[in-house]
TORFI-744558 format. One record per residue (C-alpha): x, y, z; residue number from 0. Coordinates in Angstrom, 3 decimals, always signed. Layout:
! TORFI-744558
- X:Y:Z:NUM
...
END
This chain:
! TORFI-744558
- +70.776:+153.573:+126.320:0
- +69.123:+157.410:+125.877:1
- +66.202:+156.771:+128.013:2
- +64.959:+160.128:+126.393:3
- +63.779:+158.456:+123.551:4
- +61.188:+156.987:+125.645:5
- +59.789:+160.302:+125.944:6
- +56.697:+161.479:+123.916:7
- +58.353:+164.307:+121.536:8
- +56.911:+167.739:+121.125:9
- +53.856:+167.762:+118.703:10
- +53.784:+168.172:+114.958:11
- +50.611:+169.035:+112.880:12
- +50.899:+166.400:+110.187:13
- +49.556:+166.793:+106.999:14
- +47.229:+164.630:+105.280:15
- +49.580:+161.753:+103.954:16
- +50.513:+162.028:+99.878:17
- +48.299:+159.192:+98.244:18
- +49.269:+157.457:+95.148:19
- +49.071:+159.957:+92.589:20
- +49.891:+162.946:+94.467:21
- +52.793:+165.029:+93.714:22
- +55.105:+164.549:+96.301:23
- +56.030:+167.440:+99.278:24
- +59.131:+169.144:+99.571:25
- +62.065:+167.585:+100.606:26
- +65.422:+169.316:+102.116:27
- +66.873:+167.780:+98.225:28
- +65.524:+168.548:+95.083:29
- +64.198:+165.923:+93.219:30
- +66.570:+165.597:+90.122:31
- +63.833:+163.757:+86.985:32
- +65.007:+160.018:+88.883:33
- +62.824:+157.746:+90.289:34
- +63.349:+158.365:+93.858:35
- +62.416:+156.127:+96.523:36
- +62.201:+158.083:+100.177:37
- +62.225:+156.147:+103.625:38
- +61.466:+158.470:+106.933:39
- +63.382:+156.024:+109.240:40
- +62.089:+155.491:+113.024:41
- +64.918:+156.473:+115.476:42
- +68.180:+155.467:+114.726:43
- +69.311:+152.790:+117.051:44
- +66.320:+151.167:+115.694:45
- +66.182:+147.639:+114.405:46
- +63.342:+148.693:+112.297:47
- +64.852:+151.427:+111.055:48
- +68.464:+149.468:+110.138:49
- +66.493:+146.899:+108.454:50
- +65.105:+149.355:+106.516:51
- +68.622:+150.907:+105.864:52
- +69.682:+147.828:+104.710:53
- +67.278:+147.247:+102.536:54
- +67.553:+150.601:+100.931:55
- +71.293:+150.219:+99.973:56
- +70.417:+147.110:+97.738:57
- +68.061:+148.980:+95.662:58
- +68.884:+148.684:+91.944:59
- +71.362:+151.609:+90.754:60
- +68.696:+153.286:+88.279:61
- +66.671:+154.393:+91.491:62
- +67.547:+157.275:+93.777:63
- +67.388:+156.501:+97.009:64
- +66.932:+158.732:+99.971:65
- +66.652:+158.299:+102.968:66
- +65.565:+160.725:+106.327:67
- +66.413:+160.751:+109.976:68
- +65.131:+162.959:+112.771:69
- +67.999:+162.124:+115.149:70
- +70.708:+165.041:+115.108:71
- +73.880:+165.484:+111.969:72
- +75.987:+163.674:+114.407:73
- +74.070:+161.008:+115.846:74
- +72.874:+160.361:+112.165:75
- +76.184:+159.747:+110.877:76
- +77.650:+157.448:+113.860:77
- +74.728:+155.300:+113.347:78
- +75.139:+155.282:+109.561:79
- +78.947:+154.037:+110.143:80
- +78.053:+151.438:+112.603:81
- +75.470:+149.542:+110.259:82
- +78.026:+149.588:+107.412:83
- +77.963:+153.115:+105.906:84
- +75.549:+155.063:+103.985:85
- +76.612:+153.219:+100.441:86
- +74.938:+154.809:+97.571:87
- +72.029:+156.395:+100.119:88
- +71.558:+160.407:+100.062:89
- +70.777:+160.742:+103.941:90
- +68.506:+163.958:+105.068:91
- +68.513:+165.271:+108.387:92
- +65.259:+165.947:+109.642:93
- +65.637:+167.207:+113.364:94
- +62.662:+168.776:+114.416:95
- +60.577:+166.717:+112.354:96
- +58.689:+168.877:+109.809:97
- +59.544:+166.890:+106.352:98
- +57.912:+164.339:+108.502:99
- +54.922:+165.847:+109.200:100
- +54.361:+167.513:+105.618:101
- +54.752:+163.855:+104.514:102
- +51.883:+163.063:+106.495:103
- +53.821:+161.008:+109.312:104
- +53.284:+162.241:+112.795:105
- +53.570:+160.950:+116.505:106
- +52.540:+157.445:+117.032:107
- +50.719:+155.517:+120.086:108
- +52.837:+153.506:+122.598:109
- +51.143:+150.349:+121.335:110
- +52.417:+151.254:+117.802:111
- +56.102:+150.179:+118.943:112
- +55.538:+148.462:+122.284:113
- +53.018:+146.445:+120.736:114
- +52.670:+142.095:+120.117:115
- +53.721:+142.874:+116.413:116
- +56.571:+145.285:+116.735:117
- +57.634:+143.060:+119.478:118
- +57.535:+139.753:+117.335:119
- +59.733:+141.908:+114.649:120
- +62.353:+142.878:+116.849:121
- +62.861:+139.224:+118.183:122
- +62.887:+138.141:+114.700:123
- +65.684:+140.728:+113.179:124
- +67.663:+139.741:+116.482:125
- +67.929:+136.452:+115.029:126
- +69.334:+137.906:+112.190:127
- +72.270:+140.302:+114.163:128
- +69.765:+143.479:+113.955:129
- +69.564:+144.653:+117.356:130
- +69.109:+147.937:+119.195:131
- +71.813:+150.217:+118.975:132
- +72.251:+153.306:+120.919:133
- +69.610:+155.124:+120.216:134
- +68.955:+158.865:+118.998:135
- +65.466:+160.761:+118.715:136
- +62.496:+159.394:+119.742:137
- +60.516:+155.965:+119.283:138
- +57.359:+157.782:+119.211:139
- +57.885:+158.719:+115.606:140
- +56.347:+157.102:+113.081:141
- +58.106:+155.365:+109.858:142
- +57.314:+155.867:+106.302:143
- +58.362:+154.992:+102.513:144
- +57.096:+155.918:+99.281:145
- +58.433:+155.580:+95.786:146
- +58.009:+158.892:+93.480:147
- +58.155:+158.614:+89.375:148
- +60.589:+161.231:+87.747:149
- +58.427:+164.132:+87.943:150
- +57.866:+163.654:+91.334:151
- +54.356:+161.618:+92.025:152
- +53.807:+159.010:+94.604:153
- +53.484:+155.616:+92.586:154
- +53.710:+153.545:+95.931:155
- +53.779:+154.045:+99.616:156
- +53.427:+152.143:+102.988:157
- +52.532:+153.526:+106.111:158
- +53.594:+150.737:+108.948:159
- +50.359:+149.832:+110.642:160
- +53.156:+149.130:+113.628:161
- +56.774:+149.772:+114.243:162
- +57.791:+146.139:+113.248:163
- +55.611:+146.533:+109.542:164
- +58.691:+147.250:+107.206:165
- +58.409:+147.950:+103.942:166
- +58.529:+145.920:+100.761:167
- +61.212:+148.185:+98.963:168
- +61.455:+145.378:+96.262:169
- +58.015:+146.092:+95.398:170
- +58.385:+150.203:+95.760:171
- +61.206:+149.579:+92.894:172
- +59.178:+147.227:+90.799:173
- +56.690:+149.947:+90.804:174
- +59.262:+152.629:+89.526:175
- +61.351:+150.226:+86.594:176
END
């Protein structure tokens, strides 16, 4: 285990979060006229953030689906093989953390991931085989998702009101279709 990702991370200057009917930020892709739905992931090693993974790569073909990871190229794409491949996900590389921020997601609190509710999550996915993995980054990140229409405006987002709160991608995609 990288006890370094129990260390708070340099700061960021987040923006103000996109709301629903903003046009979207940058991202290091272009947006191509798809729906796209984007997922900042927590650290990867994360249960949270392999749920989340998961979830993305069952997302009905007409959506885009992109994904973004602050841990390095590398440690990105070992953890992507060990929890079964990247599939039909377009996975962006985020290292020091500045898509984050201009998407509004910044450092969190120690309760926000060492809290009662992240803690009841993380017992609950290791019932289901999700468990920590090595990890890469940091845990003091914070998690996002939001589903943009084809010309690039949030129609649906969820910012995790703690590390465990995953998001309902189903309902990001019903949103878009």
């Amino acid at each position: 285990m990288d006890l370094r990702t129990f260390l708070p991370p340099g700061p960021t200057t987040p923006a103000r979060a996109p709301d629903i009917g903003d046009r979207a930020p940058e991202l290091p892709v272009a947006l191509d006229g798809r729906p796209t739905i984007v997922a900042f992931l927590r650290h990867t090693g994360c249960p949270f953030a392999e749920a989340t993974f998961r979830a993305l790569r069952e997302l009905p073909a007409e959506l885009r689906v992109v994904a973004v990871s602050h841990a390095t190229e590398d440690a990105t794409a070992t953890w992507c093989d060990a929890v079964g491949g990247r599939g039909r996900v377009e996975v962006v590389v985020d290292s020091d953390r500045s898509v984050y921020a201009a998407w509004g997601l910044g450092r969190t609190s120690l309760r926000h991931f060492m809290g009662r509710g992240s803690l009841r999550e993380v017992q609950r996915l290791s019932r289901e085989g999700i468990r920590n993995r090595h990890p890469s980054g940091t845990r003091w990140q914070t998690a996002g998702a939001y589903a943009l229409d084809g010309e690039g405006i949030v129609r649906w987002r969820h910012l995790p009101e703690h590390a465990g709160d995953l998001p309902d991608l189903d309902a990001a995609a019903r949103r878009l279709l």
